[in-house]
C-alpha positions in Angstrom: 34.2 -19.6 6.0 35.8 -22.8 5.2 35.4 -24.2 1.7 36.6 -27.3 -0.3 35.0 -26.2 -4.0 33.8 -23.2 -4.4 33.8 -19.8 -3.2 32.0 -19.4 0.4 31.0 -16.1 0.4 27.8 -15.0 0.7 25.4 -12.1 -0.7 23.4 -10.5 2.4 19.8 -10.6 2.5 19.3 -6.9 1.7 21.2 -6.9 -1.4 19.6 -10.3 -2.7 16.1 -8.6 -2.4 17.1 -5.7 -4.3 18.4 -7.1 -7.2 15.2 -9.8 -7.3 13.1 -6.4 -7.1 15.2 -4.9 -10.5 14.9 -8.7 -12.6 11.2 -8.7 -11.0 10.4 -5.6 -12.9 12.3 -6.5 -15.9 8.5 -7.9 -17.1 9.5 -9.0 -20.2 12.5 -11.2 -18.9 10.5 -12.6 -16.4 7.4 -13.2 -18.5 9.9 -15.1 -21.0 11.5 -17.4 -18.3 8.3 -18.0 -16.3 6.8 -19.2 -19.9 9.5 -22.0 -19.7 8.5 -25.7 -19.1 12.3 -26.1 -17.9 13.6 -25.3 -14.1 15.0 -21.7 -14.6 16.9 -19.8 -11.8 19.1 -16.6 -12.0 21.8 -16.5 -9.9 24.1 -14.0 -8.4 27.9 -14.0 -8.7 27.8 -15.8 -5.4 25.5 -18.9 -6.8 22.5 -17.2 -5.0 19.3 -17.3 -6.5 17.5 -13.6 -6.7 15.0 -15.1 -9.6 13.3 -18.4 -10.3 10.6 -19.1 -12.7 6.7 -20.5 -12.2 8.3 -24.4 -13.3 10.4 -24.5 -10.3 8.1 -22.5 -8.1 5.7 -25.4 -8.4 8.4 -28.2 -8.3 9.0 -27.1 -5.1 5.6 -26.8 -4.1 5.9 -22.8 -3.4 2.9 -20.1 -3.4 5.5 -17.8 -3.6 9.3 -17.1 -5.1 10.9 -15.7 -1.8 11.3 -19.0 0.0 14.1 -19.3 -2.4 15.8 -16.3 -2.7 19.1 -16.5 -1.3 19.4 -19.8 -1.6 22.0 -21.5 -3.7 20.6 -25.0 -6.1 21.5 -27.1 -4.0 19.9 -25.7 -0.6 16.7 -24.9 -3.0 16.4 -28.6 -3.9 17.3 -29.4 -0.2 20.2 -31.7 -1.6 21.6 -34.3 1.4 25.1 -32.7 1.1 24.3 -28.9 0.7 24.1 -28.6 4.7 27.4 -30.5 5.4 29.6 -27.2 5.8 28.2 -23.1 6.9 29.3 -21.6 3.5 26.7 -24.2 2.3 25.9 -25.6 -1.6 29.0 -25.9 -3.8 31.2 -26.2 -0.8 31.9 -29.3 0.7 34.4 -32.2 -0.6 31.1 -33.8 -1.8 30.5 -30.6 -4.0 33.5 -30.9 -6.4 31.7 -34.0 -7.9 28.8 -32.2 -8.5 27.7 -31.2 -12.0 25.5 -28.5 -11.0 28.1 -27.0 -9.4 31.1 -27.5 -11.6 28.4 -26.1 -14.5 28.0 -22.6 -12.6 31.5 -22.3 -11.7 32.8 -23.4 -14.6 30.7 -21.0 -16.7 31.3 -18.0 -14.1 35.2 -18.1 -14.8 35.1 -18.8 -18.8 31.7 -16.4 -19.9 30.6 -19.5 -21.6 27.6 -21.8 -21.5 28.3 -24.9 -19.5 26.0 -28.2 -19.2 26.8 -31.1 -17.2 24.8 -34.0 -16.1 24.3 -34.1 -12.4 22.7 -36.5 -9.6 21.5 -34.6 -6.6 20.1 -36.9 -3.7 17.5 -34.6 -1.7 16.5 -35.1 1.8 12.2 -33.8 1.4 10.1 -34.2 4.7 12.6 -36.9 6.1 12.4 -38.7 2.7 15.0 -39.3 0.3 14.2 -38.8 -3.0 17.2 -38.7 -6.2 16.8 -36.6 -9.5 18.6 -36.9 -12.2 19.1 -33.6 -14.3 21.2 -31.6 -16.9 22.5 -28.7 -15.5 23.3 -25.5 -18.0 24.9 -22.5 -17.1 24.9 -19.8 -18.9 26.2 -16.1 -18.1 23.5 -13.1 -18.1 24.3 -9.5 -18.3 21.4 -7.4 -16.8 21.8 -3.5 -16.2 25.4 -4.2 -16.2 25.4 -6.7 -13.9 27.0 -10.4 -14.2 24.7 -13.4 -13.3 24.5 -16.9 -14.1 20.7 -18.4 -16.1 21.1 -21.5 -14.6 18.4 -24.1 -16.4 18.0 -27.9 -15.1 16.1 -30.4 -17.4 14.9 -33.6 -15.7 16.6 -36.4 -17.2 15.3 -39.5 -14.6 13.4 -41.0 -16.9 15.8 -41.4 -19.6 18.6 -42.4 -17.1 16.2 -44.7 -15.4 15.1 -46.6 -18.3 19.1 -46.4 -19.8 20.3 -48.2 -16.1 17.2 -50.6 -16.1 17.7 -51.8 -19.3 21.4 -52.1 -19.7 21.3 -53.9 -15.9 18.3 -55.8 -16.4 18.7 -57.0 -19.5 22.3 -57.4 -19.2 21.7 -59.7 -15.9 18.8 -61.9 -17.5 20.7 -62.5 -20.4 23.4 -63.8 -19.2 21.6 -66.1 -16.8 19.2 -67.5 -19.2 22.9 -68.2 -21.7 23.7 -70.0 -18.8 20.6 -71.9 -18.7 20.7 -72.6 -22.2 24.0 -73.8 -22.0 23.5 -76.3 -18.8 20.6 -77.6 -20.7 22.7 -78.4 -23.6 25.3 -80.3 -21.8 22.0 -82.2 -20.3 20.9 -83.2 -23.6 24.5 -84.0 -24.8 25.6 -86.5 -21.6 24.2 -89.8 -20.4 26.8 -89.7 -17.4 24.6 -90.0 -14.1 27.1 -87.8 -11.8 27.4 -85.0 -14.6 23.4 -84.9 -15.1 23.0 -85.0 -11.0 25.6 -81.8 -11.1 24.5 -79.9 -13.9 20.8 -80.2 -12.4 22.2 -78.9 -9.1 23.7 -75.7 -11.5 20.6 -74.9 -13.2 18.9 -74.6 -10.3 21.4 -72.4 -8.5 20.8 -70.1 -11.8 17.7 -70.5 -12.5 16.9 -69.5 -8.3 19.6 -66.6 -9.8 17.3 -65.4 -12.8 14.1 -64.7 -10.6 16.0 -63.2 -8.0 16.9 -60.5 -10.2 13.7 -60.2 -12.0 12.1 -59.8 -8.3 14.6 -57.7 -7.4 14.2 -55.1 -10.4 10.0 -55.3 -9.6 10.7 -54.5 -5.9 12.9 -51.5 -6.8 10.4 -49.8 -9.6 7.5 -50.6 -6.9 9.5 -48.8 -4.1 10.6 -46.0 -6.1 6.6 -45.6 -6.7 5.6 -46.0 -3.3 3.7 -49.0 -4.1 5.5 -51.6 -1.6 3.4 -52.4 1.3 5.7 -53.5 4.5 4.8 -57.3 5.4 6.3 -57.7 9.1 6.9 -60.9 10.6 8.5 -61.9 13.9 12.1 -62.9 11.7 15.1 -64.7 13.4 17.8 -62.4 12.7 20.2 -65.4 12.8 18.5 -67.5 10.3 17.9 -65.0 8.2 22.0 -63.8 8.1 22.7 -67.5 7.4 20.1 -67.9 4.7 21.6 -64.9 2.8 24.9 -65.9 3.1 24.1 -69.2 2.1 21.9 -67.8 -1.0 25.5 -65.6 -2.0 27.8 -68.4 -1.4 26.3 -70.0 -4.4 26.2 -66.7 -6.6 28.4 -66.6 -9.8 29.9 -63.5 -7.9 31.4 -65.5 -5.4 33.5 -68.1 -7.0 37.0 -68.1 -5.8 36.0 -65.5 -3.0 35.1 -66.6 0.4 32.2 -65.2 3.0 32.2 -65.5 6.7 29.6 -64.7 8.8 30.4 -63.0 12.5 27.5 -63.0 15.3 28.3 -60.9 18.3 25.2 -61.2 20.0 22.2 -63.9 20.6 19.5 -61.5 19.3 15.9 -62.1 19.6 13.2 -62.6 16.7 11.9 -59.2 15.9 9.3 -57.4 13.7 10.3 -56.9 10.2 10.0 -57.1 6.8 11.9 -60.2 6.3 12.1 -60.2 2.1 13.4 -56.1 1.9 15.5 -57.1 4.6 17.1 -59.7 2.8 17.3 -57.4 -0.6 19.4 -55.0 1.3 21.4 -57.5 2.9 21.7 -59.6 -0.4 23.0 -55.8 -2.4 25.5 -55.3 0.3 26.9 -58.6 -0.4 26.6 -59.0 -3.4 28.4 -55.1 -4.2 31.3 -56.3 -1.7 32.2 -59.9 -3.5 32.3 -57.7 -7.0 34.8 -55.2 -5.0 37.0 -58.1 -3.6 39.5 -59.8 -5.7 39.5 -63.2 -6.2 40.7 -65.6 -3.0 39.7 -62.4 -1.0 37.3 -62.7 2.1 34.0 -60.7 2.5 32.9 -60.8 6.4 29.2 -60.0 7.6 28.4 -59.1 10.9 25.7 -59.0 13.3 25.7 -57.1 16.4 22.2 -56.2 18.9 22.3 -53.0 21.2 19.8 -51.5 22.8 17.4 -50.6 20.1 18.4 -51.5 16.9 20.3 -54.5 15.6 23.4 -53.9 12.9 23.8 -55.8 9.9 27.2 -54.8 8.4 28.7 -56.5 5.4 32.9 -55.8 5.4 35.1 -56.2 2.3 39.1 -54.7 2.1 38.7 -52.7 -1.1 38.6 -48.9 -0.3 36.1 -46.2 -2.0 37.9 -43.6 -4.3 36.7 -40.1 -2.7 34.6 -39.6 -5.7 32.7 -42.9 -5.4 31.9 -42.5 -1.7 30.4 -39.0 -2.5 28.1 -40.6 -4.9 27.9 -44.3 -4.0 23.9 -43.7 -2.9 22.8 -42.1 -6.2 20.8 -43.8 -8.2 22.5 -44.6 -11.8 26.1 -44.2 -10.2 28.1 -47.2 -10.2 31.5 -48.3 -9.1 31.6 -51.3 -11.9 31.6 -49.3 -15.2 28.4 -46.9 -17.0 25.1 -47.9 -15.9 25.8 -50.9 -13.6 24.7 -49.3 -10.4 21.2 -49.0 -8.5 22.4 -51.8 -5.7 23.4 -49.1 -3.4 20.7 -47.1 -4.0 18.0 -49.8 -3.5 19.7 -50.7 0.1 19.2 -46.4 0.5 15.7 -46.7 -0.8 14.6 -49.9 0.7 16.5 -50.1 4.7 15.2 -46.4 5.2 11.9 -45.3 3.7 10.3 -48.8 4.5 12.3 -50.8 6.6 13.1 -47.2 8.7 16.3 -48.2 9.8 19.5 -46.1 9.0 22.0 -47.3 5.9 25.7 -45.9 5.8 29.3 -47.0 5.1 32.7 -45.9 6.0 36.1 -46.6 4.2 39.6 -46.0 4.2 42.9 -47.3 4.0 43.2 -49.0 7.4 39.5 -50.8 7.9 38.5 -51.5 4.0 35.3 -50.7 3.3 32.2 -52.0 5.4 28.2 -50.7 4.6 25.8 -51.2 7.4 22.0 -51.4 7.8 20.8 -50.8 11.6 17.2 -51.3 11.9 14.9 -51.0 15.0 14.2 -53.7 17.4 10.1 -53.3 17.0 7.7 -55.4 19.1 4.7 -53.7 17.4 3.9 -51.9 14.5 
């Protein structure tokens, strides 16, 4: 089998069940690690799991341990990318940027203990949820046998409050400098034209400032569950304009240009026309801060049968590392903590807008994210 990280082979059934049987009447091992608060599995030399404790039996919502026996983390957690090639977890291209990964193969070739930070997007009943954890590895000796304790602490919280506060407060600061500072000028002038202008800036900001403080609320309310979907029949045209004319006026886009592209004379139709416009405004807004100044970001609309595609186009091109990761939350592309946009467009266009959101990029086409959601009459 074909691999692109780690090794693909596999421990047979048989064998995994016989060693689970030996740690399974090592009592006092077991007793120990099911006594643990913390995720705990035991892992063959394969990354297979022959042991994992009561924590992560009732994380995943188990009545018994076998469901996961067998199974390597990532298939355990039902991680997006753990499915992508037949050897399975730890290894597909996506795998090598994986700090659960790297931590168990890492600590498998040096006998040492190994923790790494790690963001794992999982795919649970058709939802997508994202953890954030710290994975350690550590290597166990049992009856002469090599495995790996692998332990994974949840960490969301603190990364969640770290990214909210170092965006958030990051954002709103700047914008209300910038208020401060047009209202300054204000007090300072008595030129008609320059009051007239500066007016015209501080609304532009000001229109700025609650955007993101709405935009922060929706995104702690989604990850909750707590939006309710409001459809109304929305003009997909007016509503492109709209948001192009909303970013043309952004602080992002000075010096950069955006065009808008309609390939089609689409019909109103049944949405959520605010989270539509949060997605749309994220990918946007994530491809002016990509594109260098005097650059070009393009936005297309196209209608086909069922769904109509809002794309947003920019010519930068996505590192391999950053498109394996671009939809976990607290990854960003513009430096620590200054993510969460692609994740809300994630969060937002497919649990409650149930459309589909992906991007491609490369060398030849840039880089272009799309959002195709479905032409309802009813809901």
């Amino acid at each position: 089998m074909k691999t692109y990280y780690a090794s693909p082979e596999r421990t047979d059934q048989l064998t995994i069940l016989q060693e689970a049987g030996m740690i399974e009447s090592s009592e006092l091992l077991t007793k120990t690690l099911d006594s643990l608060n913390h995720v705990v599995a035991i892992l063959d030399p394969n990354r297979q799991a022959v042991f994992i404790n009561k924590a992560l039996q009732t994380t995943l919502g188990l009545d018994t341990r076998e469901y996961a026996l067998g199974n390597r983390p990532g298939e355990i957690l039902k991680c997006i990318y753990s499915s992508n090639m037949e050897a399975g977890c730890g290894t597909s291209k996506e795998c090598s940027y994986c700090g659960a990964a790297q931590s168990i193969v890492e600590s498998q070739k040096t006998s040492t203990v190994v923790t790494k930070e790690c963001r794992i997007t999982a795919d649970v009943n058709d939802t997508l949820i994202s953890f954030d954890l710290s994975i350690t590895s550590s290597p166990l000796n049992i009856n002469e046998e090599n495995y790996t304790l692998f332990i994974a602490t949840d960490i969301s919280d603190e990364k969640r409050r770290h990214a909210m506060e170092r965006i958030f407060f990051h954002d709103v600061i700047n914008k209300a400098g910038s208020l401060d500072g047009l209202i300054g000028i204000l007090k300072e002038t008595e030129d008609v034209t320059e009051i007239k202008s500066t007016i015209e800036t501080l609304h532009s900001v000001s229109t700025q400032l609650v955007e993101e403080i709405l935009s922060q609320r929706d995104l702690l309310s989604a990850e909750k569950g707590e939006i309710f979907v409001k459809y109304e029949l929305t003009d997909p045209l007016i509503l492109i304009y709209e948001v192009a004319a909303q970013m043309r006026i952004h602080q992002v886009a000075e010096k950069r240009n955006i065009e808008t592209i309609v390939a089609c004379n689409p019909s109103p139709v049944l949405t959520d026309k605010v989270l539509l416009n949060r997605v749309l405004t994220n990918m946007i807004k994530n491809a002016l801060e990509a594109t260098a100044e005097g650059g070009k970001v393009t936005i297309f609309l196209i209608e086909n049968l069922n769904h109509l595609s809002f794309s947003v186009h920019n010519d930068s091109v996505m590192t391999p590392e950053i498109k394996a990761q671009v939809f976990q939350r607290s990854f960003s592309t513009k430096g620590v903590d200054r993510g969460l946009g692609t994740y809300s467009m994630k969060l937002l266009g497919e649990k409650y807008l149930k459309g589909q959101v992906s991007f491609t990029s490369d060398e030849i086409e840039g880089t272009q994210f799309f959002i195709e959601i479905p032409k309802k009459t009813s809901h």
